[in-house]
C-alpha positions as CSV (number, residue, x, y, z in Angstrom):
1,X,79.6,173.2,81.2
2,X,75.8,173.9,82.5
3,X,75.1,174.7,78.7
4,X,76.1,171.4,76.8
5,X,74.6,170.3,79.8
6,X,70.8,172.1,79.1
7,X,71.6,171.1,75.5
8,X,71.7,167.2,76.1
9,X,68.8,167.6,78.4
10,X,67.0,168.9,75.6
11,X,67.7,166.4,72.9
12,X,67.0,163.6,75.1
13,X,63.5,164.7,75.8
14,X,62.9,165.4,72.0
15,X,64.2,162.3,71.9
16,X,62.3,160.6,74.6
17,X,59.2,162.6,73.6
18,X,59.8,161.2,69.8
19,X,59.8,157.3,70.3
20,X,56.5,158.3,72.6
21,X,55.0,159.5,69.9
22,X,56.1,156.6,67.4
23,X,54.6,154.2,69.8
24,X,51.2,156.1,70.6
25,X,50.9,156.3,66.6
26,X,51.0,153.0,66.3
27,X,48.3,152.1,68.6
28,X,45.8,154.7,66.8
29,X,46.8,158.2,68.1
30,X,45.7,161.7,67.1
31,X,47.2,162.8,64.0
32,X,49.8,165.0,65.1
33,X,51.5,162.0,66.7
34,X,51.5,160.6,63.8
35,X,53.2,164.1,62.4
36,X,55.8,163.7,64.8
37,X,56.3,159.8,64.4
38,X,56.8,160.4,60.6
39,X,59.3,162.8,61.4
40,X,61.2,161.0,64.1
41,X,61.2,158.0,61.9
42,X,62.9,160.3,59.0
43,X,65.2,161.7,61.1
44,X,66.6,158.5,62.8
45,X,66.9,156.6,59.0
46,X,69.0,159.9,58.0
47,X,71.4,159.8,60.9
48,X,71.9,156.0,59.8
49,X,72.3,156.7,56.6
50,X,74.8,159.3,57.2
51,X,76.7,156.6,59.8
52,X,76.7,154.2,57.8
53,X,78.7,156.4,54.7
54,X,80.7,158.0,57.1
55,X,81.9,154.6,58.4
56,X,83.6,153.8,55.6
57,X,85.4,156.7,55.0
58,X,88.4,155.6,57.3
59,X,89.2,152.0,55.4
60,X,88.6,150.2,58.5
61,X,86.0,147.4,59.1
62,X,82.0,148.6,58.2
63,X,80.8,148.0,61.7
64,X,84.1,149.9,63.3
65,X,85.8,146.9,65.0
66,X,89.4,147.0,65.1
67,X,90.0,143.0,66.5
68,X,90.8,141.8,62.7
């Protein structure tokens, strides 16, 4: 358990640490902020992307409510 455990400690900070540097990029950071913001950007449309087409795979509702 202590592992999954280091292993969601660890991508939250990536995560954390991404939308930091997607916000200091915006206001005029060093470039490899902007690096990083380019690639947390990329990464966040592709897990959408892969939600959203995996969503429909079951025949259920798009957004994955089940109240009819």
């Amino acid at each position: 358990m202590s592992m999954i455990l280091i292993v969601l400690s660890v991508v939250l900070l990536l995560v954390v640490g991404g939308c930091v540097c997607v916000v200091w990029a915006g206001r005029g950071g060093p470039s490899w902020t902007r690096a990083v913001a380019t690639a947390t950007l990329a990464a966040g449309e592709l897990v959408r992307t892969s939600r959203r087409s995996g969503g429909n795979r079951g025949g259920g509702d798009p957004d994955g409510s089940s109240d009819g």
